[in-house]
C-alpha positions as CSV (number, residue, x, y, z in Angstrom):
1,X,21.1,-7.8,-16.9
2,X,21.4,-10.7,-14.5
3,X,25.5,-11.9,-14.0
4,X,26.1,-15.3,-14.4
5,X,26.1,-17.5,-11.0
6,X,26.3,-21.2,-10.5
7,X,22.9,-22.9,-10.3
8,X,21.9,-24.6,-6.9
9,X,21.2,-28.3,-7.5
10,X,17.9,-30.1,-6.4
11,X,19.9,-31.6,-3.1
12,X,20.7,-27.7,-2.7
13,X,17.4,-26.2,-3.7
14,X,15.6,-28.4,-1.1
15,X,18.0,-27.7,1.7
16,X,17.3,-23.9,1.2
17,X,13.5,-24.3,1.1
18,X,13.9,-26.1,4.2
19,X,15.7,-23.5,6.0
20,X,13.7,-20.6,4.4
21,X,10.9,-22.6,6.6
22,X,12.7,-23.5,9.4
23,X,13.7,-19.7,10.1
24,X,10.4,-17.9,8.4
25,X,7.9,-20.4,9.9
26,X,5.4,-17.3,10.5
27,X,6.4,-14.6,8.1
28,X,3.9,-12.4,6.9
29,X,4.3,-8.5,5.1
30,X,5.3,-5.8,7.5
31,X,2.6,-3.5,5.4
32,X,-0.1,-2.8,8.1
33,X,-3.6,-3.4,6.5
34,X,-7.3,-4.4,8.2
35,X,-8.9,-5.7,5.1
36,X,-8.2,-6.0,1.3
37,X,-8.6,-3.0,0.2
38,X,-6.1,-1.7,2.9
39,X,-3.8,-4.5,1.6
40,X,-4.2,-3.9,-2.2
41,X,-3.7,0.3,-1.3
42,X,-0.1,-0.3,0.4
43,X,1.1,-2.9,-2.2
44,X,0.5,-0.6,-4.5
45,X,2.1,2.0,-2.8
46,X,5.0,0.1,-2.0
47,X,6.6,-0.5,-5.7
48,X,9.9,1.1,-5.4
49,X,9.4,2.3,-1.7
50,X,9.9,1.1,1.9
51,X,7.3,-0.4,4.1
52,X,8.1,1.8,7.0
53,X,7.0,4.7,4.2
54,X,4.1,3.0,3.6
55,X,2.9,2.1,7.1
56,X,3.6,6.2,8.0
57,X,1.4,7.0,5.0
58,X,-1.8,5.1,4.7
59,X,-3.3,5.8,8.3
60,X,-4.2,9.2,6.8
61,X,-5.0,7.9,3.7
62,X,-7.3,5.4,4.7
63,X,-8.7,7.6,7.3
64,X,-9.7,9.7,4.3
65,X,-10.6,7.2,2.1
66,X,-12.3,3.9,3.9
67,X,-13.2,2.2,1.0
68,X,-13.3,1.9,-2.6
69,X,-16.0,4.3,-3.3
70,X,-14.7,7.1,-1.1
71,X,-11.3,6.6,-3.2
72,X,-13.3,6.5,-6.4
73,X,-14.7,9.9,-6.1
74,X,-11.9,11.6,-4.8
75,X,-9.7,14.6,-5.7
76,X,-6.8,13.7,-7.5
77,X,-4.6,16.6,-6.1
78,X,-5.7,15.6,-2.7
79,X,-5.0,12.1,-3.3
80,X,-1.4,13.4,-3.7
81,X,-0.9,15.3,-0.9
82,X,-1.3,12.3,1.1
83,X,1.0,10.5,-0.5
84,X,3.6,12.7,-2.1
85,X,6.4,11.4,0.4
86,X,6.6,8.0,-1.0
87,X,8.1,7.7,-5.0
88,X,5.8,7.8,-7.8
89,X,3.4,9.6,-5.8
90,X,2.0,11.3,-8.8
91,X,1.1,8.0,-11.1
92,X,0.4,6.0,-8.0
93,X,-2.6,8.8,-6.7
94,X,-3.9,8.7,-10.6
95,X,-3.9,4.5,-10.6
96,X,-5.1,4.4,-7.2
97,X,-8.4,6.4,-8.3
98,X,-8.5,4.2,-11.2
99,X,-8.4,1.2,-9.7
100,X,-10.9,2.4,-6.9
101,X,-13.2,3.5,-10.0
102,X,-12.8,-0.1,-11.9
103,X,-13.6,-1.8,-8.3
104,X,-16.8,0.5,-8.1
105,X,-17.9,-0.1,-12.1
106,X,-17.1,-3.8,-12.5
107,X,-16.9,-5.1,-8.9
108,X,-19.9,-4.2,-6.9
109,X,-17.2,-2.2,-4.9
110,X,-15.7,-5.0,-3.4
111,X,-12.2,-6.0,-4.2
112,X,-11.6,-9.1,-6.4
113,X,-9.6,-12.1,-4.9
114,X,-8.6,-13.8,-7.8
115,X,-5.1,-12.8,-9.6
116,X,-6.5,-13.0,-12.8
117,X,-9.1,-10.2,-12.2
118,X,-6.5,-8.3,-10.0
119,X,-4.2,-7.6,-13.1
120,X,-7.4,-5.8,-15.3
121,X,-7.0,-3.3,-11.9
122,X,-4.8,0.1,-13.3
123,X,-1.3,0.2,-11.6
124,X,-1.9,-4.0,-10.4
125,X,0.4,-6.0,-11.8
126,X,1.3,-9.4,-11.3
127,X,3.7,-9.0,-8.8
128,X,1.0,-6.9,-7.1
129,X,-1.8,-9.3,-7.4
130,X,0.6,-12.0,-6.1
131,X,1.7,-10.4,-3.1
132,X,-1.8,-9.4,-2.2
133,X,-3.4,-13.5,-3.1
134,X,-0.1,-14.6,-0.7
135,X,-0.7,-12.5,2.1
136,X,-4.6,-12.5,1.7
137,X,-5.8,-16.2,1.1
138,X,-2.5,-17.8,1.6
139,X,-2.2,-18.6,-2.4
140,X,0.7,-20.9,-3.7
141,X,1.4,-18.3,-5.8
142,X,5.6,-16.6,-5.6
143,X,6.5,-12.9,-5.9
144,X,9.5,-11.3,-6.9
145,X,10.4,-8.0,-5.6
146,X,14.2,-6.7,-5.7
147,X,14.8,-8.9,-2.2
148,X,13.8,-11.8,-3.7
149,X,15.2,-11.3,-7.2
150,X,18.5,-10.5,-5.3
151,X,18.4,-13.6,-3.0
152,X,17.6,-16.0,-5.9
153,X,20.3,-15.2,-7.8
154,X,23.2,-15.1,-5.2
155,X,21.9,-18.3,-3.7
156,X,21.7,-20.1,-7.5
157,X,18.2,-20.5,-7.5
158,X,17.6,-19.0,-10.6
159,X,20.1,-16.4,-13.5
160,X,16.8,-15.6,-15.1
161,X,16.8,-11.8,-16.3
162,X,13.5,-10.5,-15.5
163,X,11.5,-10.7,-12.4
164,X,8.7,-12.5,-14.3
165,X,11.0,-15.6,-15.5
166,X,12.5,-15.5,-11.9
167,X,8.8,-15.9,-10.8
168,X,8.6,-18.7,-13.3
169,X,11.7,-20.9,-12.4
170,X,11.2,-20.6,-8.4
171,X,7.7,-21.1,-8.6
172,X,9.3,-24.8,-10.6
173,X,11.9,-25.4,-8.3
174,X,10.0,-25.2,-5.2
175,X,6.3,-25.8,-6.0
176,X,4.8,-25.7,-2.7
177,X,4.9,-23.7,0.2
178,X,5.4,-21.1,-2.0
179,X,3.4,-18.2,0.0
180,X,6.0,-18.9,3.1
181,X,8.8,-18.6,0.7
182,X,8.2,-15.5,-0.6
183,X,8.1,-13.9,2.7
184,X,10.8,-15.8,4.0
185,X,12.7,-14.5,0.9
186,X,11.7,-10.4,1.5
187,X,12.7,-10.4,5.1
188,X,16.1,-12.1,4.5
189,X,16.8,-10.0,1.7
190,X,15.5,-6.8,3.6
191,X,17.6,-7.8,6.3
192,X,20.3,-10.1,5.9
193,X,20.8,-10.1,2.3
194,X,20.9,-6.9,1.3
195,X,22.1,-5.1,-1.4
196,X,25.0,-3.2,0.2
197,X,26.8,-4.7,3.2
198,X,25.0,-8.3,3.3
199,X,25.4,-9.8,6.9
200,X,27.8,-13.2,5.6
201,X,29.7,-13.8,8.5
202,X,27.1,-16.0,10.8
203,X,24.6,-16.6,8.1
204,X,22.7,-20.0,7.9
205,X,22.6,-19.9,3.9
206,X,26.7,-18.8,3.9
207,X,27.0,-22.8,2.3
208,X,24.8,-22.4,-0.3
209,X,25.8,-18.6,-1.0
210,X,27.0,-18.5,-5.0
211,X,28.1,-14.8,-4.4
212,X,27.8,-11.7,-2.7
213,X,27.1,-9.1,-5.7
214,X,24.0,-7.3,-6.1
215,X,21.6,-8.2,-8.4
216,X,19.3,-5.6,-9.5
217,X,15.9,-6.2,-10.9
């Protein structure tokens, strides 16, 4: 359940997206992917785990499996064993097939790029089929993941509890530039904001910092 923090005002909330884009003019995922289907693979496998687990992962994987018919028709134990270091491994390899097989069936094989059609996938979410419209085509579309959830909250940008209505009120409050945002908001969650030990002392948001307890999503 999301504690009570004070809410940022507009003078605030437009001083942070302004410094989200002053420091994050560039930021992008750390996931490595060539194409979509690379992309969509390591969102997916990234729910609840690292990127750096990802990125040591899907080399193999996609080395294995190219493409979505490859993944389509493969063996689910084998599936596994090239991904049983990263959490979930065992629903992930089953929705991974799925999804590969409802890409095949319905798709011509050929990954969808709209969100709406990226949610009928098995194991895509919204979240999922955000982060993979952001970092694909650049959609104006946010994403919460723990980092942002976390960073929302302590700066007052939102006391929503749920990741969805946090979506909901940032998306509001800052309205464009939303694609930047996002990824300004993973990396300085992932590394300056983080859960345990966030780095305070010399931060550029310390004015607009509401408080330093973790918020868990």
């Amino acid at each position: 359940m999301a504690k009570k923090v004070k809410k940022a005002t507009k003078k605030e909330i437009e001083e942070i997206k302004h410094l989200f884009l002053e420091h994050y003019p560039d930021s992008v995922t750390e996931l490595n992917y060539r194409n979509i289907y690379e992309l969509l693979v390591a969102v997916m496998l990234s729910a609840q785990c690292t990127d750096k687990r990802v990125n040591i992962i899907t080399p193999a994987l996609f080395k294995r499996y190219p493409d979505p018919v490859s993944l389509a028709n493969a063996d689910l134990e084998e599936v596994k064993s090239y991904i049983n270091t990263c959490s979930f491994f065992n629903n992930k390899a089953k929705n991974l097939i799925k999804m590969a097989q409802s890409v095949v069936e319905n798709y011509g094989g050929e990954i969808p790029l709209e969100r709406d059609e990226l949610v009928k996938l098995a194991g895509v979410g919204q979240k999922t089929a955000n982060v993979v419209m952001i970092e694909y085509t650049g959609a104006n579309l946010m994403a919460v993941d723990t980092h942002v959830y976390r960073v929302a909250h302590r700066l007052g940008l939102c006391d929503a509890p749920t990741a969805l209505k946090c979506e909901e009120e940032l998306t509001k409050k800052f309205k464009t530039d939303l694609h930047r945002l996002h990824q300004a908001m993973v990396l300085f969650g992932r590394y300056r904001c983080k859960a345990v030990k966030p780095e305070c002392d010399d931060c550029f948001m310390k004015p607009y910092c509401k408080t330093t307890e973790s918020f868990k999503v």
